[in-house]
C-alpha positions as a Markdown table, in Angstrom:
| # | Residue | x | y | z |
|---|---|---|---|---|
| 1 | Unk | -54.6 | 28.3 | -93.3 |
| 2 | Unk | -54.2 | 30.4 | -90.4 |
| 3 | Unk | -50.6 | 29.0 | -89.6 |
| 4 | Unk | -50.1 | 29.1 | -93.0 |
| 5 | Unk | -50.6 | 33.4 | -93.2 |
| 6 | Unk | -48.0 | 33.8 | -89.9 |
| 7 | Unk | -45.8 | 31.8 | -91.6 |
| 8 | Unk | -45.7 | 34.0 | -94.7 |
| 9 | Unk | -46.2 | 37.7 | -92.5 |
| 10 | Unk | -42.7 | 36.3 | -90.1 |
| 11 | Unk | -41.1 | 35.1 | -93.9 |
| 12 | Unk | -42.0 | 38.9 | -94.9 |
| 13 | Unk | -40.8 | 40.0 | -92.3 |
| 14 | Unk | -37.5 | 38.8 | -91.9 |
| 15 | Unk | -37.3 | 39.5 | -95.7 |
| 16 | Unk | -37.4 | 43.4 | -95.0 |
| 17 | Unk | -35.3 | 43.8 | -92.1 |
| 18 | Unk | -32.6 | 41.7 | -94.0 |
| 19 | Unk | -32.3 | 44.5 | -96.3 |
| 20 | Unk | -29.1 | 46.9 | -94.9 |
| 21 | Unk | -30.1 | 49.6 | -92.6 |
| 22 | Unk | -33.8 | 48.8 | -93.0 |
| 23 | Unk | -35.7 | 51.1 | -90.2 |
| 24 | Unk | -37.8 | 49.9 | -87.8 |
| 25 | Unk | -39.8 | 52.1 | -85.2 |
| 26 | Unk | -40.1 | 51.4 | -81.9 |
| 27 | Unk | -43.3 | 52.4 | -80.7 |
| 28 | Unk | -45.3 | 52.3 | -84.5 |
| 29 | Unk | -48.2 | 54.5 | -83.3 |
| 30 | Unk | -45.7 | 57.1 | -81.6 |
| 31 | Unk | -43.1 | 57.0 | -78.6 |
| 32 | Unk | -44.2 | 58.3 | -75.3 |
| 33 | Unk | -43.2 | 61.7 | -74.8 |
| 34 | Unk | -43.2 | 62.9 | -78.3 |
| 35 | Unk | -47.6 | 62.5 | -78.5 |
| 36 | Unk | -49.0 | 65.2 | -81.0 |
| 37 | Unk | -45.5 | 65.9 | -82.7 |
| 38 | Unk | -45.6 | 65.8 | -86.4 |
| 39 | Unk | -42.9 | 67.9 | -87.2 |
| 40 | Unk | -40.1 | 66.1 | -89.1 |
| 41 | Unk | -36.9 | 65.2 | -88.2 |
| 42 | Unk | -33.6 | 67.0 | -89.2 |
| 43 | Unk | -30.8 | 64.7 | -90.9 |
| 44 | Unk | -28.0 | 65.2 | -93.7 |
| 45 | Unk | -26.6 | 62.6 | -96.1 |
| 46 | Unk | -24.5 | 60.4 | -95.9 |
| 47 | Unk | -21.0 | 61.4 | -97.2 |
| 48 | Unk | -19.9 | 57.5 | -98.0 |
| 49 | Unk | -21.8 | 55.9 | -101.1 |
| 50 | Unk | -22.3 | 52.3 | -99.5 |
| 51 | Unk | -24.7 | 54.5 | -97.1 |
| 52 | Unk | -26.0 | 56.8 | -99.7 |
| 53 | Unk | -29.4 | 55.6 | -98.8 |
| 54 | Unk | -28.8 | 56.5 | -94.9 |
| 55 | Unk | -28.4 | 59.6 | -92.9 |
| 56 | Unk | -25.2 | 60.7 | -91.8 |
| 57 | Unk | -26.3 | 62.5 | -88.5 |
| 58 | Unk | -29.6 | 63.5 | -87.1 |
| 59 | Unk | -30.0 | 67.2 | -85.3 |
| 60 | Unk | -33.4 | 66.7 | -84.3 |
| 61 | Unk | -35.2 | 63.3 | -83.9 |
| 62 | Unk | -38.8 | 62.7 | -82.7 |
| 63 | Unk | -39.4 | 59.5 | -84.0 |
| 64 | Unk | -37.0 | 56.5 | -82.4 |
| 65 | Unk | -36.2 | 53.7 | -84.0 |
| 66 | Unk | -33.3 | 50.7 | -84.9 |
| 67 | Unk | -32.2 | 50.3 | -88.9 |
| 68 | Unk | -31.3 | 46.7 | -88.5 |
| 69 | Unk | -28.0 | 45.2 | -90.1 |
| 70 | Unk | -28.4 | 41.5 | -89.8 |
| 71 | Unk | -24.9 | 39.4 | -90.8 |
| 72 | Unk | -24.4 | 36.6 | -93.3 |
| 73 | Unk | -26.7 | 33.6 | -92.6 |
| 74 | Unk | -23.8 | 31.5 | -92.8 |
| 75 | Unk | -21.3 | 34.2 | -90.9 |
| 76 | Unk | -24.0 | 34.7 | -88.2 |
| 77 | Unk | -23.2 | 33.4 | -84.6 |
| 78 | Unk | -26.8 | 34.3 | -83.2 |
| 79 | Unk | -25.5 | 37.6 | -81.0 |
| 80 | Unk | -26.8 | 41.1 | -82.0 |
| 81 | Unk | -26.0 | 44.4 | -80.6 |
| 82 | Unk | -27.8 | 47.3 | -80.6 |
| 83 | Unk | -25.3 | 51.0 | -81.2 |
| 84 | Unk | -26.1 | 53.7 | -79.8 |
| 85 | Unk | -24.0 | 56.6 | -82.0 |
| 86 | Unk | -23.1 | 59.7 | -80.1 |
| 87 | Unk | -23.0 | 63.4 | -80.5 |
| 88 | Unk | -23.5 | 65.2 | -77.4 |
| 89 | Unk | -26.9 | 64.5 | -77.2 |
| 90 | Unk | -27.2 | 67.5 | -79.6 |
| 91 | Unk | -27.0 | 65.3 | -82.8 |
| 92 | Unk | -26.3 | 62.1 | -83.8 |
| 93 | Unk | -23.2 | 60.5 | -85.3 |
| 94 | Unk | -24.8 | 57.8 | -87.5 |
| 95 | Unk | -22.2 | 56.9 | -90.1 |
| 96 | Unk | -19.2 | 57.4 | -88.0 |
| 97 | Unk | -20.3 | 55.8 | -84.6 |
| 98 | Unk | -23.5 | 53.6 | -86.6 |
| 99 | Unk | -23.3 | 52.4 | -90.0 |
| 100 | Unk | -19.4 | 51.7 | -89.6 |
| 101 | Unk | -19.7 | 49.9 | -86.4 |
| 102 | Unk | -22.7 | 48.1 | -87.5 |
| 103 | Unk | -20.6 | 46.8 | -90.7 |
| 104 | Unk | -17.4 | 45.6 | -88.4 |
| 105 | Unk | -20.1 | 44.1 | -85.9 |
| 106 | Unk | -21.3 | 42.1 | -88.9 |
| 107 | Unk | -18.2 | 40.9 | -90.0 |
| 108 | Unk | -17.7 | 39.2 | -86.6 |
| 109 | Unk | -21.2 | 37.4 | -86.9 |
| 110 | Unk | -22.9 | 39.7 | -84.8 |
| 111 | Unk | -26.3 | 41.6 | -86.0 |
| 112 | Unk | -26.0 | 45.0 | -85.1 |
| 113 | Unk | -29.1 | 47.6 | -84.8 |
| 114 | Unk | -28.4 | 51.0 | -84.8 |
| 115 | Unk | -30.5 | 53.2 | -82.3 |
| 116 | Unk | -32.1 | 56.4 | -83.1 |
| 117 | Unk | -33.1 | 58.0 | -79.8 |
| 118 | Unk | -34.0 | 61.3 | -79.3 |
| 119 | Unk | -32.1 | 64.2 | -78.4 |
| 120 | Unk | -32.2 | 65.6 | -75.0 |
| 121 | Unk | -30.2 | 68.9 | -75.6 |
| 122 | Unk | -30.9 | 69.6 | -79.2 |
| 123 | Unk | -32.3 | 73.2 | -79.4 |
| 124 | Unk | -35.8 | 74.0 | -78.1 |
| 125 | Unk | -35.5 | 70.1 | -77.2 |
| 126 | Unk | -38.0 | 68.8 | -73.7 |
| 127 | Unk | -36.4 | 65.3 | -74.2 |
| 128 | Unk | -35.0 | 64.4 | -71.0 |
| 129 | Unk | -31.9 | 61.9 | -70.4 |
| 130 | Unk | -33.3 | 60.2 | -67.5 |
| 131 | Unk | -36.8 | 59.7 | -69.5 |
| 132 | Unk | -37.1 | 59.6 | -72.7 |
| 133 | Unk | -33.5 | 58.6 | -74.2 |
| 134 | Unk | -33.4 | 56.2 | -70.9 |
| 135 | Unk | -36.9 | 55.0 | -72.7 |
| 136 | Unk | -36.0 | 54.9 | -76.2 |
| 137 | Unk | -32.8 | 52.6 | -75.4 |
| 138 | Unk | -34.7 | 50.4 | -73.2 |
| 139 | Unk | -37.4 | 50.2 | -76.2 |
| 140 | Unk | -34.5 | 48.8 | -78.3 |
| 141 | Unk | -33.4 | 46.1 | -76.0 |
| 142 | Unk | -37.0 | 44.8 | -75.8 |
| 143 | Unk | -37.7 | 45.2 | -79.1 |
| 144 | Unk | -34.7 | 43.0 | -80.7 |
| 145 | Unk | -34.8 | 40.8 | -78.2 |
| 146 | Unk | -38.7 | 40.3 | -78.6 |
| 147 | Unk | -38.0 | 39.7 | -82.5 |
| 148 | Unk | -35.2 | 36.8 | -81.7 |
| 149 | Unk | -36.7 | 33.8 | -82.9 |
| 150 | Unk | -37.6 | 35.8 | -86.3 |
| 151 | Unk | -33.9 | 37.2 | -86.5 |
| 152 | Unk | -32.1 | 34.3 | -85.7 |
| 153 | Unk | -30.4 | 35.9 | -82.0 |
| 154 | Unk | -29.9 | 34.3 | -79.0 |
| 155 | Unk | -32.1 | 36.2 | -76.5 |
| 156 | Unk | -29.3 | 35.6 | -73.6 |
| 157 | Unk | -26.7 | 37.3 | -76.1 |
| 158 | Unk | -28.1 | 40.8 | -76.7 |
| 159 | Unk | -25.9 | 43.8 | -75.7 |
| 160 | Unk | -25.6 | 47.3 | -75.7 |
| 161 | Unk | -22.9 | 49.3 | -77.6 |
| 162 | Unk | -22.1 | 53.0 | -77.2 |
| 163 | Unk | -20.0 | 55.9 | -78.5 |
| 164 | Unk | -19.7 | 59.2 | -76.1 |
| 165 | Unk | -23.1 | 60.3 | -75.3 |
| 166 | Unk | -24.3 | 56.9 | -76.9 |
| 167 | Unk | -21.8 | 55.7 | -74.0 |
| 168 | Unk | -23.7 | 57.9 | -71.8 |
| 169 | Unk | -27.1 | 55.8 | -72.7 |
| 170 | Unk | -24.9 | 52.6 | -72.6 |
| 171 | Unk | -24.1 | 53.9 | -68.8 |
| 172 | Unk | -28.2 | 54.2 | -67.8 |
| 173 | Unk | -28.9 | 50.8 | -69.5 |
| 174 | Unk | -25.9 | 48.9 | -67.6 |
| 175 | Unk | -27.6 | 50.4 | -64.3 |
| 176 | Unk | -31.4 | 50.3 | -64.7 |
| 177 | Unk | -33.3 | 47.9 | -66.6 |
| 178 | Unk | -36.0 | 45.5 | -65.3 |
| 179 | Unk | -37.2 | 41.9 | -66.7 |
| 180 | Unk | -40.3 | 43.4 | -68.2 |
| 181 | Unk | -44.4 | 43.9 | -67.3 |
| 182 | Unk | -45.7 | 40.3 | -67.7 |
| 183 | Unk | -49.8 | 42.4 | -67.0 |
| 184 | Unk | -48.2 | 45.6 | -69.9 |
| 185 | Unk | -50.9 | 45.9 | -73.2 |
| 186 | Unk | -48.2 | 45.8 | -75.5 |
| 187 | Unk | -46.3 | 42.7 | -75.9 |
| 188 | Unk | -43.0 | 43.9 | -75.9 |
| 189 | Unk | -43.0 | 45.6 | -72.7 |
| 190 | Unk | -43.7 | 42.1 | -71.2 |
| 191 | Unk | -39.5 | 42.1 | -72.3 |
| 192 | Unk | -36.8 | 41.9 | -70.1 |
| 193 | Unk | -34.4 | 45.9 | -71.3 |
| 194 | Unk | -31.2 | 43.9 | -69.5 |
| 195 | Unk | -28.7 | 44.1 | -71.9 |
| 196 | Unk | -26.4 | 40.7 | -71.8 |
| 197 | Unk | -23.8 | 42.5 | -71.8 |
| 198 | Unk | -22.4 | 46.0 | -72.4 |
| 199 | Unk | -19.7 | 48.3 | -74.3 |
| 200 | Unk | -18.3 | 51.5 | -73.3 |
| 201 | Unk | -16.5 | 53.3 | -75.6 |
| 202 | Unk | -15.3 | 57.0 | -74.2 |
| 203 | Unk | -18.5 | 56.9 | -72.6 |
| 204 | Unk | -19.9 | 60.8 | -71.6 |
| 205 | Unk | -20.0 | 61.6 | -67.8 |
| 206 | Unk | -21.8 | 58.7 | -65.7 |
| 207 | Unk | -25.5 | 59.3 | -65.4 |
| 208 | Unk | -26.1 | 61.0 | -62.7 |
| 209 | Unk | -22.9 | 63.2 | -62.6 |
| 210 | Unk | -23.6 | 66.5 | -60.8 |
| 211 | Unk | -23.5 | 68.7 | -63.2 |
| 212 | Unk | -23.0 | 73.0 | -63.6 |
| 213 | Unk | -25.4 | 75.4 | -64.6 |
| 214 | Unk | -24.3 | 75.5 | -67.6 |
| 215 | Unk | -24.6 | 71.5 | -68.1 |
| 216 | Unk | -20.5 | 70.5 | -67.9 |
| 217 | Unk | -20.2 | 67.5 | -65.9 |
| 218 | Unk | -18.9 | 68.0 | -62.4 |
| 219 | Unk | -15.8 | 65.5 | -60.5 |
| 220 | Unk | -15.2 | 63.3 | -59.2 |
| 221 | Unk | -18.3 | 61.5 | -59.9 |
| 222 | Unk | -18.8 | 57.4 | -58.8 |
| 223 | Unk | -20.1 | 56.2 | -55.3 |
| 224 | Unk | -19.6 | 59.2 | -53.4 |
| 225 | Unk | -21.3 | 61.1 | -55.3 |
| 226 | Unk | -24.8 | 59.3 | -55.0 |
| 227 | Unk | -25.2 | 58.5 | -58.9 |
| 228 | Unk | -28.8 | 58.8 | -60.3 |
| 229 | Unk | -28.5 | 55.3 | -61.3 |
| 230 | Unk | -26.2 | 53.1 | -58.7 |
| 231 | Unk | -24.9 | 49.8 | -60.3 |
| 232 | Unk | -27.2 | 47.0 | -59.1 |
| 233 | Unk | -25.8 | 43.5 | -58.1 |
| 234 | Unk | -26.8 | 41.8 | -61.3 |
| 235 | Unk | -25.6 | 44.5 | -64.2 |
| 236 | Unk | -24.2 | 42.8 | -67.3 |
| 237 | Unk | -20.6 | 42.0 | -67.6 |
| 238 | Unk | -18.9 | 44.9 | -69.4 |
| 239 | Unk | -15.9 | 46.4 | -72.1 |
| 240 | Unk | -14.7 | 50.1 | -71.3 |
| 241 | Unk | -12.2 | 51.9 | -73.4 |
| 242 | Unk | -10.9 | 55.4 | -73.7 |
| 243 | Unk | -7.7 | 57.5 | -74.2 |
| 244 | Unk | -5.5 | 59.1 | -72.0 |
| 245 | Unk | -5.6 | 62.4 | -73.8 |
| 246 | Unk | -9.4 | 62.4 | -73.2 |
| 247 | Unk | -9.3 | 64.0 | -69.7 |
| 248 | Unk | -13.0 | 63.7 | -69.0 |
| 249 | Unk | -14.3 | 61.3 | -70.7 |
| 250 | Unk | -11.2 | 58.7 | -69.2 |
| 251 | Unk | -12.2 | 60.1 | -65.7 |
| 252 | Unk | -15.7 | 58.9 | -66.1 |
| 253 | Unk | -14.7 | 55.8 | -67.6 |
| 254 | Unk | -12.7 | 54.7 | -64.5 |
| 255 | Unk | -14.7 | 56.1 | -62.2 |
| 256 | Unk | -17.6 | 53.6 | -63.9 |
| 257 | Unk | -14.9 | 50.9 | -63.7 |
| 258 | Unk | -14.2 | 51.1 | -60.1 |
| 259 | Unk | -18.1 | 51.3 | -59.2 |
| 260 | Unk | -18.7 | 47.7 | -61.6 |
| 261 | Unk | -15.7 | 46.7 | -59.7 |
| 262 | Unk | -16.9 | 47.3 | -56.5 |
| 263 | Unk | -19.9 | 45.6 | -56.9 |
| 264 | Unk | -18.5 | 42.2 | -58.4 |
| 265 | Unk | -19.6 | 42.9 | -62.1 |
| 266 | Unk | -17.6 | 41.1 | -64.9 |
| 267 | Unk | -15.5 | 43.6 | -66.3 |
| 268 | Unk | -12.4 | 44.8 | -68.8 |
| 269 | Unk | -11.3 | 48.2 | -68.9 |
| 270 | Unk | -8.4 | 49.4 | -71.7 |
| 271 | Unk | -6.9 | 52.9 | -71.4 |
| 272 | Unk | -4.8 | 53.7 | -74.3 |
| 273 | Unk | -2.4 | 57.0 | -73.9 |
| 274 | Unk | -2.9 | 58.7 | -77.6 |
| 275 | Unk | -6.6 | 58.6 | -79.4 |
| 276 | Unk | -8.6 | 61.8 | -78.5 |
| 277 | Unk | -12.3 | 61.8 | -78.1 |
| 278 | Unk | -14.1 | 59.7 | -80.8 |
| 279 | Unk | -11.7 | 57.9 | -82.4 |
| 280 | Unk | -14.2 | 55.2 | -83.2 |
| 281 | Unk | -12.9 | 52.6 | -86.2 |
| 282 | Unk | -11.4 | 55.4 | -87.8 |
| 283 | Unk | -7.3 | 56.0 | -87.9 |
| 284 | Unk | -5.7 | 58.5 | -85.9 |
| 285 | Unk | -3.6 | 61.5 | -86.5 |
| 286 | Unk | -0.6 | 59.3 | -85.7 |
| 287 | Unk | -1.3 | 56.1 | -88.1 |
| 288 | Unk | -0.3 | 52.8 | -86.1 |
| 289 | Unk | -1.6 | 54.2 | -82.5 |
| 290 | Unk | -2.1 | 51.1 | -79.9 |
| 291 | Unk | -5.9 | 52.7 | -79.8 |
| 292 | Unk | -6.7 | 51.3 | -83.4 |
| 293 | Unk | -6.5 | 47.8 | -82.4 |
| 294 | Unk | -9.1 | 48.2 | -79.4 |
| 295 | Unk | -11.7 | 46.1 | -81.4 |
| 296 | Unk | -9.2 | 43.6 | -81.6 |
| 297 | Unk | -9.5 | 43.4 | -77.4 |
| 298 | Unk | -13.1 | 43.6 | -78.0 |
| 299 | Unk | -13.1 | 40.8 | -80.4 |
| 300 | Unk | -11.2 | 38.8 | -78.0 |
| 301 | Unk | -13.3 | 39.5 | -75.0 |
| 302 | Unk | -16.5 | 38.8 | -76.2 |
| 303 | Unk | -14.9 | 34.8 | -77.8 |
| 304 | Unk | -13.9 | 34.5 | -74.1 |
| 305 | Unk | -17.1 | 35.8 | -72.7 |
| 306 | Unk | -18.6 | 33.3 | -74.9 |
| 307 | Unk | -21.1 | 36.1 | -76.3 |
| 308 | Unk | -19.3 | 35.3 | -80.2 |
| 309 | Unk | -19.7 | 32.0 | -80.2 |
């Protein structure tokens, strides 16, 4: 009887986070760090009508969480990813840098979850980079992969995709993670956060980047400049691109290069000369650009990293 009810609460499970964007928190009872908020978030609509149902960006989040796109059962290779959208971490870009990159990550057989994390320099905001959007990516990682067996994933082939700041977050959870608290309460902290592997994609200065008073990222950044987060010997492989004509964001792309580089970590870096900042799956101003085949590199790096198998 007993096995019987898990059985059916797992089946009723899986049923709801099949459905297309389905949103899942990732502390239920409230994240750390946002205790005693109630106020609601701060979203507009979706401007596409397949997402009609799903914000288009956030402005002010309080409440993390993944909306989980899971692939064809038949289509489905047992990899997921989870996206982190970016936006300055002053909004975020969910249907540009989310729901579109969740759909191409289906079509390859990969189950994509897009992250809502909380927004560090958002107005009146006391998020902080380092803490709470560090926390709320880490959250995500543990939570998908602590969810495999029900989702169908292969626990060893769970990365971490992001756009601009989202590349940013990307950055902290390539550099900091840990393999869990096997003594934590809560189950899912007993979860390794190390992402299997990781995508850059014109990430935002590299944690850690000395900064202005007035919050514009100083260079160069890398080694010497003592990052907040050094790359440890066991990061996950990863995928950077950017554009030329994307003068800080390509600086801190392969300035993150060189540090993975230096410390013997897996790695494929692709600098295209035309795309500006946020080109995402979207064409360019100049149609046929080299930059709008970069998932095409992507697709073929992760068959040869054997993470789309």
């Amino acid at each position: 009887m007993k096995t019987t009810l898990l059985i059916g609460i797992a089946a009723a499970g899986a049923m709801l986070a099949a459905e297309r964007g389905e949103e899942i928190k990732l502390w239920p009872n409230g994240a750390p760090g946002s205790e005693g908020i109630t106020a609601a978030e701060v979203s507009k609509p979706s401007t596409a009508a397949i997402n009609s149902k799903l914000p288009g960006n956030f402005t002010v989040t309080h409440y993390p969480s993944i909306y989980a796109f899971l692939p064809p059962k038949a289509k489905a290779t047992g990899a997921a990813m989870i996206v982190g959208p970016g936006g300055g971490h002053t909004q975020l870009v969910m249907e540009k840098e989310g729901w579109e990159i969740a759909d191409w990550l289906n079509a390859q057989g990969i189950a994509a979850f897009v992250l809502k994390y909380r927004l560090a320099r958002a107005p009146g905001s006391t998020y902080k980079l380092d803490k709470e959007v560090y926390e709320d990516a880490a959250r995500s990682i543990r939570l998908v992969r602590s969810r495999a067996a029900e989702w169908s994933l292969d626990p060893k082939r769970i990365g971490f995709i992001g756009f601009s700041a989202g590349g940013e977050v990307a950055g902290m959870v390539e550099t900091r993670f840990d393999a869990g608290k096997p003594d934590a309460a809560d189950p899912i902290e007993r979860v390794s956060s190390r992402p299997d592997f990781n995508v850059l994609v014109y990430p935002a200065s590299r944690p850690g980047t000395p900064r202005s008073p007035q919050g514009a990222p100083l260079y160069p950044i890398a080694i010497e400049a003592n990052p907040l987060f050094p790359v440890p010997k066991d990061a996950p492989q990863a995928f950077l691109v950017c554009t030329d004509d994307d003068p800080s964001h390509v600086t801190a792309t392969v300035k993150f290069y060189l540090e993975l580089q230096a410390n013997h970590i897996p790695s494929e870096m692709h600098i295209y000369s035309y795309g500006e900042h946020g080109f995402a799956l979207r064409p360019t101003k100049q149609p046929g650009a080299p930059v709008e085949t970069w998932t095409a590199r992507l697709k073929d790096w992760m068959a040869f990293r054997g993470i789309s198998k």
